[in-house]
C-alpha positions in Angstrom: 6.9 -22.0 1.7 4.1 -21.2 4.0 1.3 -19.4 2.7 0.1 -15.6 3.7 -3.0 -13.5 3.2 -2.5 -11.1 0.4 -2.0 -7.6 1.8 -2.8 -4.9 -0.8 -1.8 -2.0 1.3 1.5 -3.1 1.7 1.8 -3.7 -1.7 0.5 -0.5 -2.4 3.2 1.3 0.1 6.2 -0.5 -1.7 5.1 0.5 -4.8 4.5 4.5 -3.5 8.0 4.7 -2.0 10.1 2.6 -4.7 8.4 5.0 -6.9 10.0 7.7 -5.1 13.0 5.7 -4.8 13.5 5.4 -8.6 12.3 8.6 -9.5 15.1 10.2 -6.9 18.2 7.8 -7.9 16.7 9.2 -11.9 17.3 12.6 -10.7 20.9 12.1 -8.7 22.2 10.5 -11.9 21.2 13.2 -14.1 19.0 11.3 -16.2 15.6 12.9 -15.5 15.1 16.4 -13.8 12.5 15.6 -11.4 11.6 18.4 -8.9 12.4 17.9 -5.4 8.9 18.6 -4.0 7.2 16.1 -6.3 8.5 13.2 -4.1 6.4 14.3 -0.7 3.1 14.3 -2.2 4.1 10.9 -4.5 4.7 9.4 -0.6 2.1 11.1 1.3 -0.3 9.8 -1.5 0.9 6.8 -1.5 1.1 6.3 2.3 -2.6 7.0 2.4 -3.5 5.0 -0.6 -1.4 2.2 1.3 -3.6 3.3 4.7 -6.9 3.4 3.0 -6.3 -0.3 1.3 -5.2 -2.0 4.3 -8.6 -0.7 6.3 -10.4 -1.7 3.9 -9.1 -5.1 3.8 -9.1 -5.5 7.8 -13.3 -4.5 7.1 -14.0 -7.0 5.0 -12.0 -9.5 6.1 -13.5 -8.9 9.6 -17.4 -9.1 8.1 -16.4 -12.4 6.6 -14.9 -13.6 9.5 -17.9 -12.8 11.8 -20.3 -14.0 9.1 -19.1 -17.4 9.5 -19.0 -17.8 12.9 -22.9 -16.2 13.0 -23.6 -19.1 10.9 -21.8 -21.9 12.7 -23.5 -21.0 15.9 -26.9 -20.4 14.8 
């Protein structure tokens, strides 16, 4: 198997939404009673999280990237 960068904002987004996912197949088999509206913000939080990560990552990535090819040419 080829290998990949690790992408920790899309690890962060399946974490956020399976979250939600468990948390709403909990609550349509009656084994928790989790409110309704504490799903949005457990997504929208997670969404951003997920947002912020991957930006992050593009930066540095991108500074490390441009630091290597300052150094090859000069």
């Amino acid at each position: 198997m080829r290998r990949h960068e690790f992408q920790p904002g899309r690890l962060i987004a399946g974490l956020a939404l399976l979250t939600a996912g468990v948390l709403y197949l909990l609550d349509s088999t009656g084994a928790a009673d989790v409110p309704w509206f504490l799903v949005i913000p457990i997504t929208m939080g997670g969404l951003s999280l997920a947002a912020l990560a991957g930006m992050t990552t593009y930066a540095v990535r991108r500074d490390r990237r441009d630091r290597i090819s300052e150094s090859r040419d000069g």
